[in-house]
C-alpha positions in Angstrom: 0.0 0.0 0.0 2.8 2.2 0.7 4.2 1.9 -2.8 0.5 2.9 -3.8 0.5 5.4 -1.4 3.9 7.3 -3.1 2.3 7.0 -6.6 -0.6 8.9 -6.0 0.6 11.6 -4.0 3.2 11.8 -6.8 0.7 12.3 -9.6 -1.8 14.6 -8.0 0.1 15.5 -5.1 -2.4 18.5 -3.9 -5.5 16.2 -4.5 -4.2 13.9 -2.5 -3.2 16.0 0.2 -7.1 17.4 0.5 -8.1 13.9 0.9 -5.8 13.6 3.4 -6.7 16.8 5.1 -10.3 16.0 5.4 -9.9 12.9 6.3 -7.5 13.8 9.6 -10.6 16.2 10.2 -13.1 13.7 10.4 -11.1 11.5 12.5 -10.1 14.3 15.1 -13.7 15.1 15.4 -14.0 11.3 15.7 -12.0 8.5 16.5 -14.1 6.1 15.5 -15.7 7.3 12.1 -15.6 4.5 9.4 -12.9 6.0 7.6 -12.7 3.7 4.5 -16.0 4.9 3.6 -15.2 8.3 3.9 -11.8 7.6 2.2 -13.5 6.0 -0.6 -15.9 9.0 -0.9 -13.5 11.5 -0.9 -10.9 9.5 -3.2 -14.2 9.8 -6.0 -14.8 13.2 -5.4 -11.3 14.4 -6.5 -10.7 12.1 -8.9 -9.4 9.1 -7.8 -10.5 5.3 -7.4 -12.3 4.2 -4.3 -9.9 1.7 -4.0 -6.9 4.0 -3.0 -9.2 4.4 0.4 -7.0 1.9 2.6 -3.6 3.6 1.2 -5.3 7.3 2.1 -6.5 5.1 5.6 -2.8 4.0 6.5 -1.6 7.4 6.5 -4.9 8.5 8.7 -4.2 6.1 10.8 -0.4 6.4 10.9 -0.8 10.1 12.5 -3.1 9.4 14.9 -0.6 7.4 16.3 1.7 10.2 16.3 2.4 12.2 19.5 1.1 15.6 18.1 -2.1 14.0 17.7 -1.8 12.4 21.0 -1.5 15.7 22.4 -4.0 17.6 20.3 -6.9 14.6 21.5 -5.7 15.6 25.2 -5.5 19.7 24.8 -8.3 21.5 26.8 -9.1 23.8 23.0 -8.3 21.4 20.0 -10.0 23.2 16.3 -9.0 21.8 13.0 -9.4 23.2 9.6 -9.8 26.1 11.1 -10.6 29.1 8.6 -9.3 32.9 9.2 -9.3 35.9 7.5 -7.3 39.2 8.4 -6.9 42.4 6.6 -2.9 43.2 6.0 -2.0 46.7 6.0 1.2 49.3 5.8 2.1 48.2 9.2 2.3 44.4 7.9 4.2 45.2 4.8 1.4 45.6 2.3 1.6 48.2 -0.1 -1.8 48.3 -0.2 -4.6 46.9 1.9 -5.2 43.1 1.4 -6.6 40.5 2.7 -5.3 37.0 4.0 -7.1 34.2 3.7 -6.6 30.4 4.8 -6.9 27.2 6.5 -5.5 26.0 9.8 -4.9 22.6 9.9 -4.8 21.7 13.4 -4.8 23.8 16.6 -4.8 23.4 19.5 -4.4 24.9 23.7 -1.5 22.8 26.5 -0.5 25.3 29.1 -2.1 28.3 28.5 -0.4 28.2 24.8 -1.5 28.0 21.4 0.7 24.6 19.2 -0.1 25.4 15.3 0.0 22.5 12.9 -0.2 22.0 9.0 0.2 18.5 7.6 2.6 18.8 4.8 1.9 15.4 2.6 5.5 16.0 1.2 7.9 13.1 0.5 10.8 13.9 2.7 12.3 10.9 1.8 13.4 12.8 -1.5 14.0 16.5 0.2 15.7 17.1 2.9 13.1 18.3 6.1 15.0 21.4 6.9 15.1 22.6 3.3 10.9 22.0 3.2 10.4 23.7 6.6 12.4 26.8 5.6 9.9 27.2 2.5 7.0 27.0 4.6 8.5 28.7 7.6 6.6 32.0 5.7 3.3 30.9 5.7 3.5 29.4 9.2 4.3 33.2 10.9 1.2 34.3 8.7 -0.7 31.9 10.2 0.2 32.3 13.5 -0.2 36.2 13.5 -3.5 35.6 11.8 -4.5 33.4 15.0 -3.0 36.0 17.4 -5.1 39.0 15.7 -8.2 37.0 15.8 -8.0 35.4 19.2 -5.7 38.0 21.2 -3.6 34.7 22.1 -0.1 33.7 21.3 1.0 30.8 19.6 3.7 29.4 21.3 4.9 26.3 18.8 4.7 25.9 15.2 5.0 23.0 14.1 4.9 21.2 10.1 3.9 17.2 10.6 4.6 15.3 7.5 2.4 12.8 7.1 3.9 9.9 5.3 6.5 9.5 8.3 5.1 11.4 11.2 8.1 13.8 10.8 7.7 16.8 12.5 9.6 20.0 12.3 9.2 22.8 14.7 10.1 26.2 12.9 11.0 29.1 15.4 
């Protein structure tokens, strides 16, 4: 299934990473929703064949073994697929007024402090981690300014969890 797996996310790599998405969604909202059948629905929405629902499964299944999901199931605030939106101005570095839009992953509250989390669906077999954490390092301190301006709080950790391997890298 693996091999599977690699071959999918290689030819429709951000297809397959929505799947994946959603599918981490439904399972953080519950642990014990029949997740083949939402695979396989999902899979034919965007394309694919039903029967790729055990691959997309496997990697469901492989982070909710992780720790970060451990930790997120145990938080006292935990919100995926979060949406925000916050108007950037002069002070932000816009030349002109515009507005940011996007998608938490996964978010959640240990200690009185905010741990951000995107799933990355990345092969960091081929590319080295550090190398894809810098290129996302950007769009991580968006998101975690847009979460301070929304919710007055600070996010403490941010954090990219790749889910073919349940690599995580913590960007500063």
């Amino acid at each position: 299934t693996t091999g599977m797996n690699e071959k999918v996310a290689g030819d429709h790599p951000a297809e397959w990473g929505s799947v994946i998405h959603a599918l981490l969604d439904v399972a953080m909202c519950d642990e014990n929703a029949p997740l083949i059948e939402s695979a396989g629905n999902m899979l034919m929405e965007n394309d694919f064949d039903a029967e790729l629902a055990p691959a997309a499964v496997e990697v469901v299944k492989s982070v909710m073994r992780s720790e970060i999901w451990k930790r997120a199931r145990q938080a006292e605030v935990t919100l995926t697929e979060a949406p925000f939106q916050i108007l950037l101005g002069s002070e932000d570095g816009a030349e002109k007024p515009t507005i940011l839009r996007g998608i938490i992953d996964l978010i959640f509250k240990e200690n009185d402090y905010w741990v951000l989390v995107d799933y990355k669906t990345d092969d960091v077999e081929k590319r080295n981690v550090e190398d894809i954490a810098r290129m996302y390092a950007p769009q991580m301190d968006w998101y975690a300014k847009a979460w301070e301006r929304c919710t007055g709080e600070q996010v403490r950790k941010k954090l990219l969890l790749f889910t073919r391997n349940n690599q995580v890298a913590e960007l500063g």
